[in-house]
C-alpha positions in Angstrom: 23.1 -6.4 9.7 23.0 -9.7 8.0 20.9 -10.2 4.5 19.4 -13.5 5.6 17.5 -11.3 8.8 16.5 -8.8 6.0 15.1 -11.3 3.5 13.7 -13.2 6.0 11.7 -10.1 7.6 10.8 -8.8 3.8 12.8 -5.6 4.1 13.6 -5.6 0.7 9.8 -5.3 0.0 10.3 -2.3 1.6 12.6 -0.9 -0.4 10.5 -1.9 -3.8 7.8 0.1 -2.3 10.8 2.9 -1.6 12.2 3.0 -4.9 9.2 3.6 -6.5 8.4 6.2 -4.9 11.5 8.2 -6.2 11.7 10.2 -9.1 15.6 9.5 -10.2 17.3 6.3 -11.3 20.2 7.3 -9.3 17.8 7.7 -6.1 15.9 4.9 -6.6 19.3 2.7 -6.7 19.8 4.6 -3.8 16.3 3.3 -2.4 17.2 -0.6 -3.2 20.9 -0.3 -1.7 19.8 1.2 1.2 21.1 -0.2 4.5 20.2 -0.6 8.1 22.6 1.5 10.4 24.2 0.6 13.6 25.4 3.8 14.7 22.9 5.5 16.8 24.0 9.1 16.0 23.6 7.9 11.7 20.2 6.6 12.6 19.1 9.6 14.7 20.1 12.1 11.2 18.6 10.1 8.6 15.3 10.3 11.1 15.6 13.4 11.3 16.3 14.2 7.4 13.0 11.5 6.8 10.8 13.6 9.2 11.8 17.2 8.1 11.1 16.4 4.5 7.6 14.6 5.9 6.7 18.1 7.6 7.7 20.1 4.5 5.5 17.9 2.1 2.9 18.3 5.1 2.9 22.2 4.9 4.0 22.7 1.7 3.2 19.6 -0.5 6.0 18.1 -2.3 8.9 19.8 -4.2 9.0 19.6 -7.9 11.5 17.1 -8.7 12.3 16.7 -12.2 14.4 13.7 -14.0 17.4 14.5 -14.9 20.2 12.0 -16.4 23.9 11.6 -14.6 26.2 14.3 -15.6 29.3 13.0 -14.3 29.8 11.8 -17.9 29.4 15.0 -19.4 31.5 16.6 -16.3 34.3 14.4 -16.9 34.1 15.6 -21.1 34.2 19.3 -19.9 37.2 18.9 -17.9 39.5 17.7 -20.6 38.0 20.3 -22.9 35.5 18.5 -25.3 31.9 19.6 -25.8 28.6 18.9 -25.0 25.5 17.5 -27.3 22.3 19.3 -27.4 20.9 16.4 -25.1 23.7 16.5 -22.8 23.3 20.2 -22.5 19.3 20.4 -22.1 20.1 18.0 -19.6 22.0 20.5 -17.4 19.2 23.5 -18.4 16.8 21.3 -16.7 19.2 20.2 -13.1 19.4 23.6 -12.6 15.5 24.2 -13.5 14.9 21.5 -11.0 17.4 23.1 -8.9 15.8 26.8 -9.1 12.5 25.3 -8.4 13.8 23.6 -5.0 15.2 26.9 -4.1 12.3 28.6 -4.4 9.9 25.7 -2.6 11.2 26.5 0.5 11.9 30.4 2.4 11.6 28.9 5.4 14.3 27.1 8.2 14.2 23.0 6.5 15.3 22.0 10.1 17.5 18.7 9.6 17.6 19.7 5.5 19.2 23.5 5.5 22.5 21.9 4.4 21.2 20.5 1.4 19.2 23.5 0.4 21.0 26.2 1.2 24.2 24.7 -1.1 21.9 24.5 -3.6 23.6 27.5 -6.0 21.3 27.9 -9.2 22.5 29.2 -13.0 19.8 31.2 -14.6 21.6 33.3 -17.3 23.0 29.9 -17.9 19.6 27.9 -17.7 18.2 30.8 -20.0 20.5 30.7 -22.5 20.7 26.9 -23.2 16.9 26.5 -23.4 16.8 29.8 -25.7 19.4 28.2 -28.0 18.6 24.4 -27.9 14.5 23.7 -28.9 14.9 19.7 -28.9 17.3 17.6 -28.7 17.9 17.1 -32.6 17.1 21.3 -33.2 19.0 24.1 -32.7 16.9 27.4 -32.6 18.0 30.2 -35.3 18.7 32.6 -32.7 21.7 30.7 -31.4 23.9 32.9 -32.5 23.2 35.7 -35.7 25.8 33.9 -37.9 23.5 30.9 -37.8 20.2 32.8 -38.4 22.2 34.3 -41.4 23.3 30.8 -42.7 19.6 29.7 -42.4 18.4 32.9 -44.4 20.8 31.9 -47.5 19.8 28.1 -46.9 16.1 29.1 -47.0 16.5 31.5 -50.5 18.8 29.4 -52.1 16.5 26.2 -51.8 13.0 28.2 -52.5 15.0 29.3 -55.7 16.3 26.0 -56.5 12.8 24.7 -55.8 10.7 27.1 -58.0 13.5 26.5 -60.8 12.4 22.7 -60.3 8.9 23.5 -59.9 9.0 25.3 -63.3 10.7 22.2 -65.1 8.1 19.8 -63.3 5.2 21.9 -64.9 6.5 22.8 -68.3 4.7 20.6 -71.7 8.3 19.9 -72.7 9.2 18.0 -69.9 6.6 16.5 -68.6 6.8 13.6 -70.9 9.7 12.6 -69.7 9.0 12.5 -66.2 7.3 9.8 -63.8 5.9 12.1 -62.0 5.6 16.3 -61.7 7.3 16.5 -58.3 10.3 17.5 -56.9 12.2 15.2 -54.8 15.5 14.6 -52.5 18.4 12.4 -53.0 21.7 12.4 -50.9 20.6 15.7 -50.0 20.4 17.3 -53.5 16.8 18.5 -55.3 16.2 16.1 -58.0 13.0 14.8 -60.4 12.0 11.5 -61.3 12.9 10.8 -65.0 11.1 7.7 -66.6 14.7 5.6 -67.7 14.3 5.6 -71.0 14.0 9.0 -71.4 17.5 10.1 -69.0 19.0 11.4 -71.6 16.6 13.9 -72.3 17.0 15.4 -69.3 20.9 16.4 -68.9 22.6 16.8 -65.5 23.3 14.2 -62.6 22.4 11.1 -62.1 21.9 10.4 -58.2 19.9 7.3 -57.6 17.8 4.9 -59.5 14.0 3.1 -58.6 14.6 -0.5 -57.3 12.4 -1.7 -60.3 14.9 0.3 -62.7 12.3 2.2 -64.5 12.6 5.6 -63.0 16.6 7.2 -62.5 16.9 10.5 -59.9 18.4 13.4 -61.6 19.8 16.7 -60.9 19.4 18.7 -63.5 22.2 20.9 -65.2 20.3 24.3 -63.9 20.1 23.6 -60.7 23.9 22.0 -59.9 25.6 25.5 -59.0 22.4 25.9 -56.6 22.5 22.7 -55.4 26.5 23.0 -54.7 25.9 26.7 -52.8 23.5 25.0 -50.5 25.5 21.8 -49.8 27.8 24.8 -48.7 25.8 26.5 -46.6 24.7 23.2 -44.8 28.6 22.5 -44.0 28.6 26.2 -42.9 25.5 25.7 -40.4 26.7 22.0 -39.2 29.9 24.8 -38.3 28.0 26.9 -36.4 25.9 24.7 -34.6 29.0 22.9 -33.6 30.2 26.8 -32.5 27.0 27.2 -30.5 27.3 23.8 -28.9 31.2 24.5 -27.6 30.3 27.9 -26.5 27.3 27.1 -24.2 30.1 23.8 -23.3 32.3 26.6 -22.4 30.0 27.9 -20.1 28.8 24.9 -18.2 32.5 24.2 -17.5 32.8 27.4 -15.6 30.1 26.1 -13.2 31.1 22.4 -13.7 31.9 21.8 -10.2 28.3 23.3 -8.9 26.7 21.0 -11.7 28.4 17.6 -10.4 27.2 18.9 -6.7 24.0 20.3 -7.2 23.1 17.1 -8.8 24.4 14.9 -6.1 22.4 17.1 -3.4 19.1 16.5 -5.9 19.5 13.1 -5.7 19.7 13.4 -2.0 16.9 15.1 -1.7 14.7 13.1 -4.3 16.0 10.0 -1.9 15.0 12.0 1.1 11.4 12.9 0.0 11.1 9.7 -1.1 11.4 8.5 2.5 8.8 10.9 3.3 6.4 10.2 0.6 6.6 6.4 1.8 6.3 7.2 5.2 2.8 9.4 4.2 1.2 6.8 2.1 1.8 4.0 5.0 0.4 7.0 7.7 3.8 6.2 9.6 5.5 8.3 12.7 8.9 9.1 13.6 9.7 7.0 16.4 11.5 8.6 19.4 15.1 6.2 19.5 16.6 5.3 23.2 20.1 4.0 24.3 18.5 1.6 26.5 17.7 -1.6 23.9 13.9 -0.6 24.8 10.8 -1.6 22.1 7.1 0.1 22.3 5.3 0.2 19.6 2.1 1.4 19.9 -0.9 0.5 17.2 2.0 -0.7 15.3 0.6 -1.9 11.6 2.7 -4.3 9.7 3.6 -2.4 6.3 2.9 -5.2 4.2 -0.4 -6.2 5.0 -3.7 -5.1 3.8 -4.9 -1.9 5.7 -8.4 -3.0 5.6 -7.5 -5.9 7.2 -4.2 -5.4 9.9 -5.2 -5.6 13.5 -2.8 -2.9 15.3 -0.8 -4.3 18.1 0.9 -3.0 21.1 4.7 -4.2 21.8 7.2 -3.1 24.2 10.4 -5.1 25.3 13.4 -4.5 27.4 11.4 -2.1 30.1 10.2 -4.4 33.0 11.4 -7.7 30.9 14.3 -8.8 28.3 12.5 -11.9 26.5 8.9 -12.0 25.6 7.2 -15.3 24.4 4.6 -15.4 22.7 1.8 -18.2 22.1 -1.5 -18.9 20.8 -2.7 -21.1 17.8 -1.6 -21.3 14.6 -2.8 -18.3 12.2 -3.7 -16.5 15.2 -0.6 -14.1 14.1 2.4 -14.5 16.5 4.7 -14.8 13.1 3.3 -11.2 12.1 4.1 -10.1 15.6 7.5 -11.3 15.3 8.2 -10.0 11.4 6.3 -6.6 12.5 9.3 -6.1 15.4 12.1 -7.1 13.4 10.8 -5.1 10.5 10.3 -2.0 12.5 13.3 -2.1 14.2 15.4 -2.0 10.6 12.8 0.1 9.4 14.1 2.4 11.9 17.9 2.1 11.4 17.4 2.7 7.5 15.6 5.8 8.8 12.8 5.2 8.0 9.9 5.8 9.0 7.1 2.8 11.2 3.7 3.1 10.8 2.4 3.2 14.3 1.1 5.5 16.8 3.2 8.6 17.9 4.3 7.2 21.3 6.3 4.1 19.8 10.0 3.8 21.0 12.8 2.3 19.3 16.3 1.6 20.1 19.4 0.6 17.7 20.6 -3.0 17.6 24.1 -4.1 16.4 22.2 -7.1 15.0 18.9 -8.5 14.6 18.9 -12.4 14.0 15.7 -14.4 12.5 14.7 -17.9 12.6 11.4 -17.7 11.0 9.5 -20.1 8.3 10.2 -23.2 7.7 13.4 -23.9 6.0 13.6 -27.6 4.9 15.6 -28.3 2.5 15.6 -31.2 0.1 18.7 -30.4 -2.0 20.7 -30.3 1.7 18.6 -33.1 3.2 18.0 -31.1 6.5 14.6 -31.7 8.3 12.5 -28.9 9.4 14.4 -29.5 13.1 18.2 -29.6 11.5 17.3 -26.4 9.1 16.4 -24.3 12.4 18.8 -25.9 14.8 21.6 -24.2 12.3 20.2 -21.5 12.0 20.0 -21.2 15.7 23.8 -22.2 16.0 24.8 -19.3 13.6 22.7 -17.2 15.9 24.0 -18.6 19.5 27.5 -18.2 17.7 26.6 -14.8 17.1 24.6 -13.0 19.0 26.2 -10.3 20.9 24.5 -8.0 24.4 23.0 -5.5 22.4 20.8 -8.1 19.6 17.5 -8.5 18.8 16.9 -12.0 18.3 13.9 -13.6 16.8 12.4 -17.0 17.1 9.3 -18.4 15.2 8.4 -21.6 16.8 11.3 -22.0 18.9 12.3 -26.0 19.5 9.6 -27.3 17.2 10.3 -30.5 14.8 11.1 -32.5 17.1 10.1 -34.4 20.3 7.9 -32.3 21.9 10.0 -33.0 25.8 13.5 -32.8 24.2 12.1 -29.6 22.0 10.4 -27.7 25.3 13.7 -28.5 27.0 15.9 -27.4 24.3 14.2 -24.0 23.8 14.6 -22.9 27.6 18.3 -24.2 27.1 18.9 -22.0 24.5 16.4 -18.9 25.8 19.0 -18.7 28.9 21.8 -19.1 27.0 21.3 -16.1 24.5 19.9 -13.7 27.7 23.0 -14.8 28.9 24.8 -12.9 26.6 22.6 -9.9 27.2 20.4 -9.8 23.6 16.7 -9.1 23.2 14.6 -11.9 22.4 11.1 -13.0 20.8 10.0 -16.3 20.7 6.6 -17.6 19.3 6.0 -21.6 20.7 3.3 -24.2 21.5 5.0 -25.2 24.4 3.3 -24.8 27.7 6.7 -25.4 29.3 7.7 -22.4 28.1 4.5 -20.8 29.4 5.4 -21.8 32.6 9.1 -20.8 32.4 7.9 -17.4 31.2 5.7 -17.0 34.3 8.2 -18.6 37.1 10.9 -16.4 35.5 12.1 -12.6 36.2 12.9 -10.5 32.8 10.8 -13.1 31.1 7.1 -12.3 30.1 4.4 -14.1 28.1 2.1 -12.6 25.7 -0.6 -14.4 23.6 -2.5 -13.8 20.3 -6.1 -14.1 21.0 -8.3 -16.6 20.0 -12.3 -16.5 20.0 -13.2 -19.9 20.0 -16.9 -19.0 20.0 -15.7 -18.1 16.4 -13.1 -20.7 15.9 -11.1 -17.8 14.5 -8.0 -15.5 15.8 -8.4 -11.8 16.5 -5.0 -11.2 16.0 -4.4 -8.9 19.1 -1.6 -9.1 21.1 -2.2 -9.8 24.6 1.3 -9.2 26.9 1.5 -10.5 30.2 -1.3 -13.1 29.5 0.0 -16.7 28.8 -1.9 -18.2 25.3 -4.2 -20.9 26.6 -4.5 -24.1 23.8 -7.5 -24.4 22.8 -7.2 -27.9 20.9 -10.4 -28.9 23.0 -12.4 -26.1 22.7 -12.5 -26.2 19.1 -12.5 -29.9 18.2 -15.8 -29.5 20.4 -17.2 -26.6 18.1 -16.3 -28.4 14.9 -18.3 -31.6 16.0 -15.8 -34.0 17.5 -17.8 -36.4 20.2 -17.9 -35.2 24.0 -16.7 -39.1 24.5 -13.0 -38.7 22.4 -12.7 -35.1 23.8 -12.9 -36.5 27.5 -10.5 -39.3 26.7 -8.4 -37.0 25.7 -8.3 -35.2 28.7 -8.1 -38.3 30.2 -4.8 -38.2 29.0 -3.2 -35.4 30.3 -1.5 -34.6 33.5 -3.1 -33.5 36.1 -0.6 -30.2 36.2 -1.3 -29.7 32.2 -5.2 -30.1 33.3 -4.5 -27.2 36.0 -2.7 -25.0 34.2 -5.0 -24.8 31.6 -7.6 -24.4 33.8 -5.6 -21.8 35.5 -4.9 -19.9 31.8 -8.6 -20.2 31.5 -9.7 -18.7 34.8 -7.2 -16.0 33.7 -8.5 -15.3 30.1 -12.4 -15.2 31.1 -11.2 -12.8 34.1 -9.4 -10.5 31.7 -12.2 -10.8 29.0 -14.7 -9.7 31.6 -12.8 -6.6 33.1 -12.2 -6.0 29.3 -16.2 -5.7 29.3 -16.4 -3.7 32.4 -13.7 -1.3 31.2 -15.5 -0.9 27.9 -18.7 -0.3 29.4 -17.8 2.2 32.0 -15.8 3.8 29.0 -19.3 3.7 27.3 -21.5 5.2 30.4 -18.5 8.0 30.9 
């Protein structure tokens, strides 16, 4: 699928909108890097993996997915025999956590899921053990191991004793003249008391730091060194057995290394997967049923992007009774939305994604899906608004192959309006030729005509209420868009005498066939009428 058809029909929107709705960095780059398939049996599973995890969340809300960090670092550390941090090891506690919990969401069959779930192999003891050993990330809990509650013990007596010895000094008449102030402090890890410079030889023992102003020196007393030494032992003895604890509960994860590295790939499946589904619920999207035939119908389809208070549904279907439909009526009436709300669905559909339309709609899988939407004039290259679609149009003519989707917004326009009408039927043929799908929006009533004289060709129209002067953005197939130039330069004010110059003008077969488009148009507006009213009286 080329990236200029997906930038062009805003898929990458999409995937924003995707991504966020994921729970894991590695599933929401996932999300962003996700591509539109071409293989129909790919399509058809990721369908099926997006609507079984829509039907779970439906009947069983969503699963608890947790965050958890990559491990393929810490994996790769295991396997040559080092150890793992406190972080890197809570880490794994809560993958399998999150594991457990996904386990126990669902007892029942997961339909196009089981593989994923029922690999899913979970560690308790293992889970258990870290979190009962590990409190934080920067905190090991006594009960590691007893040797370390031991070492804590003697840490804990030796520095209340070293402290009330201190505390003693702090309070005593002799001293306290000497000191800045009556507390006891720390300095490179050693119990010390501020002693007022001038008096530091009063005070014997170590000298460990000094005030920046230079008045007041840090000192470790004499009393207190032995102490002081014991418990800079015992913290090199508890740094040991930490260290221990850590490499043991390593150990352990490297027995089920293997299952860590997978169940964390499968969890970032599955956080993609839901992800899918929770997109899919928020935009009140359907599965759509996927053919082999190159057929569209969407039913009530709703373009994603667009304000729900404000989308008008439409009704689509191509490649049943026709190959090519062209589609007319005036400008912000909506035929580009028609044309971005195909393309979209149909790579919507072979991401595997879900389309938000009615339960009905029908979707096939293109090789390709070409674009030539917008206006593309560009200064830097020089190219008019004609020359910047014509090559896009070669690229597409060059390209296209019997099972395409090809899009064209305003087919032949930028140019002479003869030469352009002429060109776009040219190049209409030429790409049915090759057997590809096509869309194309236009002013031309040439093309109107062409559409109706033609087999495999249809016309459709965005309707207009001109007793408004504004479009009601329904899509009208098999009804040819009738201009309505006249109608509404008469409704804004313009003088009857200019309007019937104008006509004046014409051709007396334009002056018919818009009479003929107009005959049509009230005709179906009135059995519209009659249908709703009998609907009404029923």
């Amino acid at each position: 699928m080329e990236e200029k058809s997906l930038s062009t029909l805003e898929y990458t929107k999409i995937l924003k909108s995707l991504s966020e709705c994921a729970k894991n960095d590695d599933a929401k780059t996932m999300a962003e890097e996700l591509k539109p398939s071409s293989d129909f049996r790919e399509v058809e599973r990721a369908l099926a993996e997006t609507d079984a995890a829509v039907t779970m969340s439906l009947k069983f809300g969503s699963p608890e997915i947790l965050r958890v960090e990559p491990v393929d670092g810490a994996i790769k550390r295991l396997d040559v025999g080092g150890a793992l941090s406190a972080a890197e090891l809570l880490n794994v506690a809560r993958l399998l956590k999150c594991i457990r919990n996904l386990k126990r969401y669902t007892k029942e069959q997961t339909g196009a899921l089981e593989e994923y779930f029922s690999e899913l192999v979970s560690a308790k003891p293992i889970e258990d053990e870290i979190n009962r050993a590990i409190v934080s990330e920067d905190e090991i809990a006594d009960a590691a191991s007893p040797a370390l509650a031991n070492v804590r013990r003697k840490m804990k007596n030796t520095g209340a004793k070293i402290k009330d010895s201190l505390d003693s000094m702090v309070r005593s008449g002799h001293y306290q003249k000497f000191l800045m102030d009556n507390i006891v402090t720390m300095r490179n890890n050693r119990y010390v008391v501020p002693v007022k410079a001038e008096h530091r030889s009063e005070v014997p023992g170590i000298v460990h730091d000094m005030s920046a102003s230079g008045s007041t020196v840090f000192i470790e007393p004499s009393s207190v060194v032995n102490a002081n030494n014991e418990l800079h032992e015992l913290e090199i003895k508890e740094k040991a057995e930490i260290e221990k604890v850590l490499y043991e509960l390593s150990n352990k994860v490297a027995e089920i290394s293997e299952q860590v590295k997978y169940n964390y790939e499968t969890l970032i499946l599955i956080d993609f997967i839901f992800a899918k589904a929770k997109l899919a619920l928020d935009m009140k999207a359907v599965c759509p049923k996927l053919n082999t035939d190159g057929k569209i119908k969407i039913v009530k389809g709703r373009h994603p992007l667009i304000d729900k208070s404000k989308i008008v549904p439409i009704d689509v279907r191509l490649g049943d009774d026709f190959d090519v439909l062209v589609v007319t009526g005036p400008n912000t009436g909506g035929k580009t939305v028609v044309l971005k709300t195909i393309g979209l669905f149909c790579i919507m559909t072979q991401a595997g994604l879900h389309i938000p339309a009615n339960d009905e709609s029908e979707m096939p899988v293109f090789d390709d899906i070409f674009a030539d939407i917008g206006d593309e004039q560009s200064i830097e290259q020089s190219l008019s608004t004609f020359s910047s679609h014509m090559k896009n149009i070669v690229h597409i003519v060059e390209n296209a192959g019997p099972n395409s989707l090809v899009l064209f917004d305003e087919l032949g326009a930028g140019t002479d309006p003869v030469e352009g009408a002429a060109l776009a039927t040219a190049i209409i043929e030429s790409i049915r030729l090759i057997g590809a799908k096509i869309v194309a929006t236009t002013h031309y009533s040439e093309l109107k005509l062409y559409a109706l004289s033609t087999d495999g060709i249809e016309n459709a129209s965005c309707e207009f209420d001109v007793e408004t002067l504004s479009p009601t953005y329904k899509l009208l197939i098999g009804v040819p868009g009738k201009s309505n130039a006249f109608a509404i330069s008469k409704k804004l004010g313009l003088p009857d005498s200019i309007i019937e110059r104008s006509k004046e003008k014409l051709s007396d077969e334009n002056i018919k066939f818009e009479d003929v488009l107009g005959s049509i148009e009230e005709n179906r507006v009135s059995a519209q009428k009659a249908r709703e009213e009998q609907e009404r009286m029923r």
